[in-house]
N, C-alpha and C positions, 0 to 999 in steps of 0.2 A: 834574373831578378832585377827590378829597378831601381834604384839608388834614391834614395831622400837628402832634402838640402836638410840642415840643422844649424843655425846660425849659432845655438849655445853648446854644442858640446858632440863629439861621437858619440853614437852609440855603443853604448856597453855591455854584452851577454857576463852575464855572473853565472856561475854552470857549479856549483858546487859537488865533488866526487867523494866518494867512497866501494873502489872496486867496481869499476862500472866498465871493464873492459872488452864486455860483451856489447853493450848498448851505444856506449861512445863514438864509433865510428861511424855508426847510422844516424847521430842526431847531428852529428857534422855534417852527412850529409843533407837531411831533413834542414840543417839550419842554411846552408847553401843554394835550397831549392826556394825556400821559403823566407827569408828576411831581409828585406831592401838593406842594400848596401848606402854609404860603407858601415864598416861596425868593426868592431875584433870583442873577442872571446877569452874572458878569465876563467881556463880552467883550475879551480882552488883547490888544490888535495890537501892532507892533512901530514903525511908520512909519505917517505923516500919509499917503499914496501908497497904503495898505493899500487896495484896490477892496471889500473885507470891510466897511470903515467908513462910508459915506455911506450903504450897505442898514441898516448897525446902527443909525443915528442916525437915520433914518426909521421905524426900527420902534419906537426906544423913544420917539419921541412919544407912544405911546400903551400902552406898557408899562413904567412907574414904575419895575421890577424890574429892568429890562435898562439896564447899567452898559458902556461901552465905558473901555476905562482902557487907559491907555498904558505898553506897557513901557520903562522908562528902564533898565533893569538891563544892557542887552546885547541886540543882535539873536540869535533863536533859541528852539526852544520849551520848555531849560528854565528860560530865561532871564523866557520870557512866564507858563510856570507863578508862576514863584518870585516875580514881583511881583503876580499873583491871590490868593497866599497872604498876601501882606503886607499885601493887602487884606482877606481872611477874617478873620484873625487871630484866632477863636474860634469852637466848633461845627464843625458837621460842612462838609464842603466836597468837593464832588465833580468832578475833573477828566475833563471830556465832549471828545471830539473833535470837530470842527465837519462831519465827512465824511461825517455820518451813519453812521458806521461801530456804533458802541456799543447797548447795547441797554437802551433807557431805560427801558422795563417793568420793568429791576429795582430802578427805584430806590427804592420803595420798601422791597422787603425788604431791603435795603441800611439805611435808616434806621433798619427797626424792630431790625433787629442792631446797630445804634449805640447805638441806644438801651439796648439789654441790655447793654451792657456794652463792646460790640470797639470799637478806637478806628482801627485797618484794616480795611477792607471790601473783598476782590477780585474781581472779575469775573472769571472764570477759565472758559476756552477750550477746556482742556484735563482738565475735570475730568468725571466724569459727567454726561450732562446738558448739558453746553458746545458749542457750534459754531465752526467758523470756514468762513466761506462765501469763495471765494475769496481774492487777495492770493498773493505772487510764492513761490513754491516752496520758495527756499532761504530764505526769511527765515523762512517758517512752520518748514522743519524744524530751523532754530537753536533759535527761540523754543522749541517745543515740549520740545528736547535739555533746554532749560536749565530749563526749570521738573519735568519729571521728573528729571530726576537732580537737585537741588534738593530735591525731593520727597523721592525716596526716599535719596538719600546724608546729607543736613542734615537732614533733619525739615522743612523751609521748610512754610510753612501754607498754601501756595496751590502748585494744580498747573500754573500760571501767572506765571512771575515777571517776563513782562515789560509785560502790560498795564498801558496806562496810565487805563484806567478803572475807578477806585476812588474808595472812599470814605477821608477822612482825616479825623480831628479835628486841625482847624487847630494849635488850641496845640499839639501832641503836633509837626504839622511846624516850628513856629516854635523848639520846643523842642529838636527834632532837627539842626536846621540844611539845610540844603541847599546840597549842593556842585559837583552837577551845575550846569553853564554851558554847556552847547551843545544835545544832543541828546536823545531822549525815556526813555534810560536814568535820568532821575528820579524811576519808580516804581519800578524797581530795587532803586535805592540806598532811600530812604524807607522800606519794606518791611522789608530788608533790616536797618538800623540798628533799626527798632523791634521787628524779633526777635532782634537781638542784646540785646538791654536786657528782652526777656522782654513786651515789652507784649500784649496780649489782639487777635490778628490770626483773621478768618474768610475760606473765600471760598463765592461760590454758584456754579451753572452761570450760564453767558451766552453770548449767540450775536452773535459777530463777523463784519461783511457787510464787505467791500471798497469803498471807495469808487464810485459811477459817473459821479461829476461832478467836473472840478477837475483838479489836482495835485498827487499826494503829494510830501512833502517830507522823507520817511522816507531816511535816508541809510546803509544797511545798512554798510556797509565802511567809512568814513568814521567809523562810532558805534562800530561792534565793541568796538575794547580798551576803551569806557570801559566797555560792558556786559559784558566780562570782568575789568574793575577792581571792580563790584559782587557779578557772579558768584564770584568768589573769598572776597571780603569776607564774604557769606551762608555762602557753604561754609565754612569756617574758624570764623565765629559757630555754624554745626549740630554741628559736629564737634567741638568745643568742648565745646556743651552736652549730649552724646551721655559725653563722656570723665569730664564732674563728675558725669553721672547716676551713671556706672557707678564710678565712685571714692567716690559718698557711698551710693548702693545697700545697704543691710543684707543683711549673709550669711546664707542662708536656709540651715535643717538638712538635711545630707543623707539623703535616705530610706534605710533598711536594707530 
């Protein structure tokens, strides 16, 4: 795998766990086959009990790179995010699922678009070019509602608003804050506030596979209002900046 220069920061794999000790050692390798170096990996458990941890700690005997760190913030994953970050805390930083779900091949064009300038990078599912290979029916057709209408009602810059496999410049999260404490609606919100404040957001195609080992932990009804606590948040910020365009807009002559 090739190596990237990064004048601001390492790269940062954020790998949030919950029992993954079936999947784990294949995304190790999957991320060794696939992500230009260098990098290291915060794998974040929540509990000493985690079955995810004793495969992690065996593997980074011999991977320098690969970090198990513990969340003390709160059980939950975006409680296991929001202390990966605390740990990045500069450069770029990328939030990988452990399910094999994600699609690692993009990460580098993800970097070299950091590199140019975007300080959001999204994975998006739902854009030209995107996939989503299985995973439960009505979640796909939420997700999908919310990042088209997002799209076209807000201007939102991804046709995806709820994956959570993006690229982020740390400081820009440490700057932003993060308020989410339970569930994966964290990329949501983060998105969301850094296009309220105007910052430079891209996204590419990527193809999203369904887990086939393990168990998800994805709590659809359970998360809902807080992903419509963010979904409102972003629409109000589009709509917003939709109403100043058109109130500072120069009037243009009308043709005879």
């Amino acid at each position: 795998m090739n190596e990237v220069n990064l004048t601001s920061g390492l790269v940062t794999l954020i790998v949030p766990v919950y029992h993954e000790h079936e999947n784990f050692p294949r995304l190790i390798e999957c991320i060794e086959q696939e992500v230009p170096r260098p990098f290291r990996l915060l794998m974040v458990y929540d509990t000493e009990d985690d079955s995810t941890l004793p495969v992690a700690q065996e593997l980074a005997l011999t991977r320098s790179w690969l970090l198990p760190v513990r969340n003390d913030l709160g059980r939950g994953p975006a409680n296991a995010i929001r202390a990966g970050f605390q740990q990045a805390a500069a450069g770029p930083a990328i939030v990988v699922m452990a399910d094999l779900s994600d699609d690692l091949k993009k990460i580098g064009q993800m970097l070299t678009l950091y590199q140019a300038g975007y300080r959001i990078v999204c994975a998006s599912r739902y854009m030209l070019g995107g996939r989503q290979i299985g995973g439960p029916l009505v979640k796909r057709l939420l997700s999908q509602t919310a990042g088209w209408t997002l799209y076209w009602l807000a201007g939102f810059p991804t046709h995806d608003a709820t994956n959570n496999f993006r690229l982020y410049d740390a400081a820009l999260v440490n700057e932003l804050g993060i308020e989410s404490t339970r569930g994966f609606e964290i990329a949501l919100e983060l998105t969301a506030k850094a296009f309220a404040q105007r910052e430079p957001i891209t996204e590419i195609p990527a193809t999203w596979r369904d887990r086939t080992a393990g168990v998800s932990q994805f709590r659809i009804w359970k998360w809902l209002p807080l992903y419509l606590y963010w979904y409102c948040y972003a629409l109000q910020a589009g709509l917003l900046r939709r109403l100043c365009w058109h109130r500072t807009r120069p009037l243009q002559p009308v043709s005879k």
